[in-house]
C-alpha positions in Angstrom: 0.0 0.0 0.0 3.2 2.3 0.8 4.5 1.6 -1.8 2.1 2.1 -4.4 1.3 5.8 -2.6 4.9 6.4 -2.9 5.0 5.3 -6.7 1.8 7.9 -7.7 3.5 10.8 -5.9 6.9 9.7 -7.8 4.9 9.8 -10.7 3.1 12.9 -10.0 6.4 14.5 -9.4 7.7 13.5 -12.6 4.9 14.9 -14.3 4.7 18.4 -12.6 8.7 18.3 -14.0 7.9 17.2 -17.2 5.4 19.9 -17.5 7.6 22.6 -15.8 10.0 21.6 -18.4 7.8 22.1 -21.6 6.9 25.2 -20.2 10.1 26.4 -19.6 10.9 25.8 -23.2 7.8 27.2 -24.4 8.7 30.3 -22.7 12.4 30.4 -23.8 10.9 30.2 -27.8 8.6 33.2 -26.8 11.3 34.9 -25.8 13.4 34.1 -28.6 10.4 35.3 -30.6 9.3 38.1 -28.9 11.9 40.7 -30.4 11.0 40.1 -33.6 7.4 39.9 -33.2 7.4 43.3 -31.5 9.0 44.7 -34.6 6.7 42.7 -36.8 3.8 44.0 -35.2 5.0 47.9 -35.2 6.1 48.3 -38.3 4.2 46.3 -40.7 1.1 44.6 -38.8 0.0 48.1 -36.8 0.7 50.2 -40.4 -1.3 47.8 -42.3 -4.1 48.7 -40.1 -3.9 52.4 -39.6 -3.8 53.0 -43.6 -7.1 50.9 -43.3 -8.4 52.9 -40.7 -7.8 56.0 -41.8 -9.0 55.0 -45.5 -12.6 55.6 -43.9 -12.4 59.1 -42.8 -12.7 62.3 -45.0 -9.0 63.6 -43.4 -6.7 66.6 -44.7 -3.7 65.6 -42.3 -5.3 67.5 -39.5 -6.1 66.6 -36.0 -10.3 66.4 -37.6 -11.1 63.8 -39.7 -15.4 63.0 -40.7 -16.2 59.5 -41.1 -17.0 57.9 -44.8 -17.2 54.5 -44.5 -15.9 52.8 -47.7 -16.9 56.1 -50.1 -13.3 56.4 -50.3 -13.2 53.0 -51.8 -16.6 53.9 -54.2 -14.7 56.6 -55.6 -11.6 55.5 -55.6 -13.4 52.4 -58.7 -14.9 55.4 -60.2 -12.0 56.9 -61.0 -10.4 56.8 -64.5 -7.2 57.8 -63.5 -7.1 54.9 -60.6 -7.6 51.9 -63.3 -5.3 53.8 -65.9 -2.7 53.8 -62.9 -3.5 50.0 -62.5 -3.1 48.8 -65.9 0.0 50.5 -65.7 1.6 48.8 -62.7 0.0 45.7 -64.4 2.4 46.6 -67.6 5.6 47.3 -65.2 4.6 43.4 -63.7 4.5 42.1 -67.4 8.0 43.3 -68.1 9.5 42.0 -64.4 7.9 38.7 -64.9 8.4 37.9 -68.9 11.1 40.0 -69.0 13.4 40.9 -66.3 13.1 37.2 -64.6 14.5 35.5 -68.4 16.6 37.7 -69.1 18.5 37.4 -65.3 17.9 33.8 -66.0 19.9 33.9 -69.1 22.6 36.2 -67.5 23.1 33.9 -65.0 23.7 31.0 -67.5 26.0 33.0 -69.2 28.3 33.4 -66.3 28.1 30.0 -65.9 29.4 29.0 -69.3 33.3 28.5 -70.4 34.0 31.9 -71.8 36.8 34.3 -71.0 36.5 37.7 -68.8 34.0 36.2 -66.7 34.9 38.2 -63.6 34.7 41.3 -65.6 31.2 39.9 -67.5 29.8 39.3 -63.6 30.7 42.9 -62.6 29.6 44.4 -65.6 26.0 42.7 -65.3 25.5 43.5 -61.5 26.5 47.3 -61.8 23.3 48.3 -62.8 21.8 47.3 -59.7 25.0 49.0 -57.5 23.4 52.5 -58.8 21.1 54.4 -57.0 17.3 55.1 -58.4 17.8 59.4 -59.0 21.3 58.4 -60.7 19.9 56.1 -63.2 17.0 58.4 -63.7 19.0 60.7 -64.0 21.2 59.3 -66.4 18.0 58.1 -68.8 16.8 61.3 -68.8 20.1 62.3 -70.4 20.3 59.7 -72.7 16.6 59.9 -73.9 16.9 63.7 -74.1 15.0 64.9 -77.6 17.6 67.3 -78.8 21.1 66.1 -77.8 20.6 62.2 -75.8 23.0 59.9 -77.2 19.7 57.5 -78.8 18.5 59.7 -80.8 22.0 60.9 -81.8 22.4 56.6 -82.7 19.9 56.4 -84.7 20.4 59.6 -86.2 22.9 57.9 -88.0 20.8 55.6 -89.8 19.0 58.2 -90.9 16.0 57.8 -88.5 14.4 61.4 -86.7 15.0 62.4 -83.4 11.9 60.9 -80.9 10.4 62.3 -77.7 10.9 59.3 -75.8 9.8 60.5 -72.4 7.8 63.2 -73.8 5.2 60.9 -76.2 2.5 58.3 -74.7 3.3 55.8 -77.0 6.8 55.8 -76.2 7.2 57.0 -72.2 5.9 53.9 -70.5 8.3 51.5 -73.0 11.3 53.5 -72.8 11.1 53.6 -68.7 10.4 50.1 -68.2 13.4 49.5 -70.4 15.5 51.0 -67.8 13.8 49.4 -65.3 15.3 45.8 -66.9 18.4 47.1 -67.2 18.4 47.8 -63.4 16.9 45.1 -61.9 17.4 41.8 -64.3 21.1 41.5 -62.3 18.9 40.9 -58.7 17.6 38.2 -60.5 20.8 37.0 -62.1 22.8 36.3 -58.8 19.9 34.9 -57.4 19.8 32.4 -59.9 23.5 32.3 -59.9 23.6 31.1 -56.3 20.6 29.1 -56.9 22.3 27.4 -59.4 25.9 27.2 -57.3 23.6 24.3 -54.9 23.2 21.9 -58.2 25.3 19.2 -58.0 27.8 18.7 -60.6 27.4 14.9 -60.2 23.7 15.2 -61.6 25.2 16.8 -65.0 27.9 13.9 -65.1 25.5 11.7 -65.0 23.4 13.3 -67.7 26.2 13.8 -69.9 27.5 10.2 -69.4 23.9 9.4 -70.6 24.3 11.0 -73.8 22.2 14.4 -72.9 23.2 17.3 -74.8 23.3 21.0 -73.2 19.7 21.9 -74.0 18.5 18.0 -72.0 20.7 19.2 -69.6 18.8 22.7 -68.7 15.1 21.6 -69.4 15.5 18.2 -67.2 17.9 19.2 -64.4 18.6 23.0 -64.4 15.4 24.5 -64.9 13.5 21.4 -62.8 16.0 22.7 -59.6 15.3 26.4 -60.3 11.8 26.4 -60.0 11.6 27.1 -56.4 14.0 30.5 -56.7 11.7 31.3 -60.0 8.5 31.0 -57.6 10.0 33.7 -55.0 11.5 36.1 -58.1 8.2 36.1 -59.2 6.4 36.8 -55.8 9.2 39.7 -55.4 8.7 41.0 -59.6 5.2 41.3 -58.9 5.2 42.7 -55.2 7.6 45.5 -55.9 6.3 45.8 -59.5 2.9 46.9 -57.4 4.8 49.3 -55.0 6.9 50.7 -57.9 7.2 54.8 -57.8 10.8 56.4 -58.1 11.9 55.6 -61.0 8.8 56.9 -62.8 8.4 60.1 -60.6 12.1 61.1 -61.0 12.0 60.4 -65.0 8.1 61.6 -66.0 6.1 62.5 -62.8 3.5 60.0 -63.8 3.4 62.0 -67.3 2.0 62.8 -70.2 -1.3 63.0 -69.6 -1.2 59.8 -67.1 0.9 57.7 -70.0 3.2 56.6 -66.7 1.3 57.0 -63.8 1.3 54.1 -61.4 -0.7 53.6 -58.2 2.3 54.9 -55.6 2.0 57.8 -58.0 -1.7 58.7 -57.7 -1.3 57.9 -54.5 1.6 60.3 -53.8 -0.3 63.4 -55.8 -2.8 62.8 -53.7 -1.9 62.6 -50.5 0.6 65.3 -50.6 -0.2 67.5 -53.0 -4.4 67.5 -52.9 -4.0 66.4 -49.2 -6.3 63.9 -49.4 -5.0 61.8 -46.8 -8.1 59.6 -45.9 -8.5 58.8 -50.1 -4.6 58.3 -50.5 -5.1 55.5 -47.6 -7.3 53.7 -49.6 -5.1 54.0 -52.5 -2.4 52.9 -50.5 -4.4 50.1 -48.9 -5.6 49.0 -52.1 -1.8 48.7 -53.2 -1.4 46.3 -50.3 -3.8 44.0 -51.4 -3.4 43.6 -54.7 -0.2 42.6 -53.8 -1.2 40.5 -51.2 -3.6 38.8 -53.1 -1.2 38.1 -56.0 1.6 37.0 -53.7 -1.4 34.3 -52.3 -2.4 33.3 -56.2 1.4 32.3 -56.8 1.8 30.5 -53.4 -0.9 28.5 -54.3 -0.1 27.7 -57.3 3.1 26.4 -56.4 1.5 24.7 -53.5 -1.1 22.4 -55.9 2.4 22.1 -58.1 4.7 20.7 -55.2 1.6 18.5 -54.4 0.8 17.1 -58.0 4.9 16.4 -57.8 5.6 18.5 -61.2 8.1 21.2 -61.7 
């Protein structure tokens, strides 16, 4: 009888420590945790919400501020300027996908192939991205100037006339999101370059031993590998494709007549130069989830890829 009172109190005891220890660990991971959480919650979390908030009040920036509801919201749909803004960012998302994504792709293959100067080919591709926004806007502006830019002085010599490149609709929106390529492929080149670094080397011996030539070699064990880092570029392209604002406020303001506007933008004229604060939020809110919701479609559809097992 002792003895089996004595065993349920060991085992009690035992149990009260095991439980003291979980605890103790649980508390040591929230702690752990806690730091960044804080920061998460501050600065992207509590931001998230008081652009939502204010998105529903009539506000100038002032201490008053008259509830709306969601009118900002009505008239923010009704507004031509806020879907010609859209279709805009949508354009600067085509290019960073189809475009910018490939063309790092193929950068990064090149640097991976046997030719000579590759040190100086590497550096050469990446400076782009080393440069800061105003001095490559600044820069573009000088080489698309109408009168004396270096393009139209190059084509001049094939006889061609000298084009408005930043001052024609048909032309502004191209020529900008030509120098955003040129800026931003090399991102996407070293990270398929590192990406690419993890392959083993014993998975192309094996292929070549098989009798698979270079192009058997990329479609069946390159790109299959890449996949994941062309998932994340893509959820980056479109995501900062959505937030994108400097380059075309430094080069064209948003102009002419609206050929280059983008959401950050209309959001920026109108929140600092109308002070519309309470509308801009909606802008800006509506920014947040268009990118949200797009970085969700591309999760999941690499979600039902992973689980069908194709690449």
């Amino acid at each position: 009888m002792d003895t089996t009172i004595a065993a349920s109190v060991d085992n009690k005891s035992r149990l009260a420590m095991t439980k003291k220890k979980v605890w103790s660990k649980r508390m040591t991971v929230v702690w752990f945790i806690a730091p960044a959480l804080l920061v998460y919650l501050v600065y992207i979390l509590y931001p998230i919400y008081g652009t939502f908030y204010y998105s529903l009040f009539d506000w100038k920036g002032g201490p008053a501020k008259t509830y709306v509801g969601f009118d900002n919201y009505t008239r923010l749909f009704a507004e031509a300027e806020f879907w010609t803004s859209l279709a805009n960012n949508l354009k600067v998302v085509f290019s960073s996908v189809f475009i910018q994504i490939p063309l790092g792709l193929l950068m990064a293959l090149l640097l991976f192939s046997s030719i000579r100067g590759l040190r100086f080919f590497q550096t050469v591709y990446f400076m782009p991205f080393l440069m800061s926004t105003v001095a490559i806007g600044m820069l573009w502006i000088f080489i698309f100037d109408p009168l004396n830019g270096s393009l139209n002085k190059l084509i001049g010599l094939f006889g061609m006339e000298n084009v408005a490149w930043l001052s024609e609709g048909k032309t502004a929106m191209a020529s900008i999101l030509m120098v955003i390529v040129w800026q931003f492929a090399p991102f996407y080149m070293i990270l398929f370059k590192a990406a690419m670094v993890g392959i083993s080397e014993d998975l192309y011996e094996a292929a070549s031993i098989d009798g698979a030539g270079a192009w058997a070699r990329f479609t069946h064990i390159t790109f299959p590998m890449l996949v994941p880092t062309i998932v994340s570029s893509s959820i980056l392209a479109v995501v900062g494709s959505l937030k994108a604002f400097d380059i075309f406020y430094i080069m064209t303001g948003g102009g002419p007549n609206n050929a280059t506007e983008l959401l950050g933008i209309y959001m920026y004229k109108q929140a600092f130069i109308n002070f519309n604060m309470g509308y801009a939020s909606a802008i800006a809110f509506m920014m947040f989830l268009i990118a949200f919701l797009a970085g969700g479609i591309i999760q999941y559809v690499e979600y039902n890829r992973k689980k069908k097992g194709a690449y």
